[in-house]
N, C-alpha and C positions, 0 to 999 in steps of 0.2 A: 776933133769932135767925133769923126767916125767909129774912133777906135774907142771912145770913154762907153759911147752907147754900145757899140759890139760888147765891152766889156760888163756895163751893164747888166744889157740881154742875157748874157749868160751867166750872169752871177744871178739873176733873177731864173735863169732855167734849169739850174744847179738847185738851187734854192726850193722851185716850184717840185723838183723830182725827189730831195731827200724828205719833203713837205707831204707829199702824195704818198711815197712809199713806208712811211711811219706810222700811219694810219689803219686802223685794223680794217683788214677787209671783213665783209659777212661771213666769207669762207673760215678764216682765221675764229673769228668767233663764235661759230658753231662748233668748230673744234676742241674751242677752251671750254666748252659749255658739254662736251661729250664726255672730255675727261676728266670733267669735276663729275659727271654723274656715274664715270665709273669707280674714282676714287668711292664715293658714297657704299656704289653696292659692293666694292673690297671689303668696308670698313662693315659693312652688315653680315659678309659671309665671316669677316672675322669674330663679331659677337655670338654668330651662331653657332661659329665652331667650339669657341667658348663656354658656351650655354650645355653645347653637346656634350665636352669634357666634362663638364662638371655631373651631368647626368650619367655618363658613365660611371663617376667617382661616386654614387650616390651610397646616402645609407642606406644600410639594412632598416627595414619596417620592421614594425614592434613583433608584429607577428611571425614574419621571417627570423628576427633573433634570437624569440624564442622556442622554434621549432630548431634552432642551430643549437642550442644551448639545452636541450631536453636529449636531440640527436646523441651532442657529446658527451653528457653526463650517460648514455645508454653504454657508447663505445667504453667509456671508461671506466664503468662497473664491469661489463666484458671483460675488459684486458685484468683487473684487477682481480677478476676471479681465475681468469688463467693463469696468473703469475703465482696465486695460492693455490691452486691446483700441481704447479711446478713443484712450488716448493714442497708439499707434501711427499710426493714423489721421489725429490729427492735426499729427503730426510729417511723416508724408507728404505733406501736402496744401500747407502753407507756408505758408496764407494767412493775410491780417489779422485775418479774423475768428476764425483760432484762436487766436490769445491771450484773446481775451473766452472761448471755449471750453476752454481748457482752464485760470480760473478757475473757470469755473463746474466743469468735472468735481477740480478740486482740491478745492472746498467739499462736493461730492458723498462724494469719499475720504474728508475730514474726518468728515463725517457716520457712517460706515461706519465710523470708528474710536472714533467716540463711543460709538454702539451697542453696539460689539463691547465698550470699556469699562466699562460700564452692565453687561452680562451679567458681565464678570470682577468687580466691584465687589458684586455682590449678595449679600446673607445670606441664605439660604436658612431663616429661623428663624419663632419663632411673634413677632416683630414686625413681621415685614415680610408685605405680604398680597401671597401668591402668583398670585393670579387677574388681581389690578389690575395687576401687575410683565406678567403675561405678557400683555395687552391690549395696554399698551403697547408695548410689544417688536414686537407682529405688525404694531401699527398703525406704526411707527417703519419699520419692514421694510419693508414694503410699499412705502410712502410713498417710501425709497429707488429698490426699485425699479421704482416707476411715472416715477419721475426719471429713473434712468438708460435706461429706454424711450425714455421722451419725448427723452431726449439723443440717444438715435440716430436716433430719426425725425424731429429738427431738421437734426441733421447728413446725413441724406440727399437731402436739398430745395436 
């Protein structure tokens, strides 16, 4: 009989201990309650970062596209009267080396009409990123007209 009730006792203190330690403490559950409220504000700095993309990505305003769109039609009256300015020059001149030159200012045109179709080509929406479109556009620009510089300060030499 000793031994049914020791055995008992301890099947009931076995029992009382996996009983108790199952149970959530207060400790335990502020924990869980800390890390649902940080999961929360993840989930809001992720929206925000979100929001911020897409603000980055933003369009061009109406009025910003068409001070872009007056800009390049400026530039590309520019370059189009230099490139006729070339060629006059070197239909004057008659020599050998303008045929090599006035390839090169024909791939030059080319170029200036790529551009200009780039600009007519564009969708001004929230898939296209405005900032990157107009990066290159200046660096394209440019790049023409550091060419057609250069074209005329080979042809004066």
């Amino acid at each position: 009989m000793k031994k049914s009730i020791f055995t008992l006792a301890m099947v009931a203190l076995i029992a009382g201990t996996v009983f108790v330690s199952c149970q959530k403490s207060p400790q335990n559950q502020e924990a869980i309650t800390e890390k649902e409220a940080n999961v929360e504000e993840a989930q809001e700095k992720v929206a925000d970062a979100q929001e911020d993309l897409l603000k980055a990505k933003r369009v061009a305003t109406a009025e910003e596209w068409q001070a872009f769109k007056d800009q390049n039609a400026a530039i590309e009256k520019e370059n189009e009267i230099r490139i006729a300015d070339l060629k006059a020059k070197i239909k004057k001149t008659g020599k050998a080396i303008d045929e090599m030159n006035a390839k090169t200012l024909a791939d030059l045109e080319q170029k200036n009409k790529k551009i200009q179709e780039r600009v007519n080509q564009y969708k001004n929406d929230t898939d296209s990123d405005w900032e990157s479109f107009k990066r290159e556009y200046n660096h394209d620009t440019d790049e023409l007209g550091q060419a057609l510089k250069d074209f005329t300060v080979n042809n004066k030499s």
